[in-house]
Every structure is written in C-alpha cells, then in structure tokens.
C-alpha positions in Angstrom: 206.4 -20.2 131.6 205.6 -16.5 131.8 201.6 -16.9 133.0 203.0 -17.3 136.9 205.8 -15.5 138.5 207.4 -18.7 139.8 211.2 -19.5 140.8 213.6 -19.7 138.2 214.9 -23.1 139.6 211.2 -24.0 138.9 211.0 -23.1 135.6 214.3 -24.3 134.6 213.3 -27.9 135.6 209.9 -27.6 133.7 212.0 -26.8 130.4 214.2 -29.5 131.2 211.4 -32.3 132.6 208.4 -31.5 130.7 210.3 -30.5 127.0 213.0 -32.2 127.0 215.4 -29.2 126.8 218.7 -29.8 127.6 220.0 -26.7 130.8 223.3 -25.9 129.7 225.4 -23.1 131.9 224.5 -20.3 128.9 220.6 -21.5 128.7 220.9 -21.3 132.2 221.9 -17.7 132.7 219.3 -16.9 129.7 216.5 -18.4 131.8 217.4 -16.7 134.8 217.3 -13.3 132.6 214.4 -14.1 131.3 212.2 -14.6 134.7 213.6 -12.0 135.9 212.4 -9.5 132.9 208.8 -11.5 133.3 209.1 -10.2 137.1 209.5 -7.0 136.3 206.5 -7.2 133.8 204.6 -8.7 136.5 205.1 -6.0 139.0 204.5 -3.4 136.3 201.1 -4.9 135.4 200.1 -4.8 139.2 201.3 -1.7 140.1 199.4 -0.4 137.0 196.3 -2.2 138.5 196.1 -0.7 141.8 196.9 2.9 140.4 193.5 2.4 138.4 191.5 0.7 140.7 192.5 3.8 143.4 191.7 6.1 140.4 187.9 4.8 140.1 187.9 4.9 143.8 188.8 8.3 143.4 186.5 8.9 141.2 183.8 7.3 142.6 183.7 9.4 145.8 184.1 12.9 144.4 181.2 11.8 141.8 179.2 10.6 144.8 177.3 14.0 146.1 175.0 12.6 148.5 177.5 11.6 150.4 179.7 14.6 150.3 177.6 17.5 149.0 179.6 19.8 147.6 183.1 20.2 149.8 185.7 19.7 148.3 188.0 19.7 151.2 186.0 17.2 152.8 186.1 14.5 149.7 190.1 15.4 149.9 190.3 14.2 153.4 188.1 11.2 152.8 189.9 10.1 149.6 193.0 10.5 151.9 192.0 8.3 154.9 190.5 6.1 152.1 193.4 5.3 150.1 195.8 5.7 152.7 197.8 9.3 150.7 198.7 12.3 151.8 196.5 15.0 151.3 197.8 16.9 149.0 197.8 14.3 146.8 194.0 13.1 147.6 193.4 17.2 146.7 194.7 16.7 143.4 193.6 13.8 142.4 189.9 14.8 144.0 190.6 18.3 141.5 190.8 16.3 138.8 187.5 15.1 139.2 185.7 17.9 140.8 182.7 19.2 139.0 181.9 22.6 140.1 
C-alpha cells in the first residue's frame, strides 16, 4: 500500500478485493488521509534525492581541476548552466567545496 504512490480509489479497492476489508464512510476518509500523508513522504524522499544527487554533481566539478584549473568563477558559471541555478547560488554551493 505505501511502496507505490497510487490513487486512493486504487488502493481502497485493493483493501477491500484483495483483504477482505470492509470500506466504510470513516475507513474511507482514513484511507484517503493516509495516501495522502504517503504522498507527501514520497515527494519528500524525491526531492531529498535530487538535492544530493546535484550536491555530488556539485561536488564532482569543483573537485575536477583538469577541467577547471583553479577558477573559481568559472566552476560557478558551469555548476550554474549545469544544474540549471542561479549563480549565486552555484557560487555558494561551488564555496563550499572549493579547496584553495
């Protein structure tokens, strides 16, 4: 029930096909609640993912000096093109990674 983010029709007629639980009006409202909370998690957990993965992306270029040889301005605007952010915010997230 919570390993997919599907419908909460969906999952309301798996309870009540597959285990035999019986969907009354409160149940009802409870399931609804309750894939809505594991939607939330959901989006947490993949938001979370993509703000790591363009950390080590990050990360990767400013540690990368044969490609960018020690300009820091340079790795800013490439880390912004890159990850599609402004560049104030590819500067500071190049800074905290910049080895001088």
């Amino acid at each position: 029930m919570f390993s997919e983010p599907l419908p909460p029709a969906e999952k309301k007629k798996t309870l009540q096909d597959e285990f035999d639980i019986n969907m009354s009006r409160a149940f009802k409202t409870e399931v609804s609640e309750m894939c809505n909370l594991s939607q939330v998690v959901w989006e947490k957990s993949m938001e979370k993912g993509r703000e790591e993965g363009r950390e080590e992306g990050i990360q990767a270029l400013v540690l990368s000096p044969q490609k960018f040889p020690k300009d820091q301005a340079l790795v800013s605007k490439e880390v912004a093109e890159q990850f599609g952010l402004t560049l104030e915010v590819a500067a500071k997230s190049v800074q905290q990674y910049w080895k001088s």
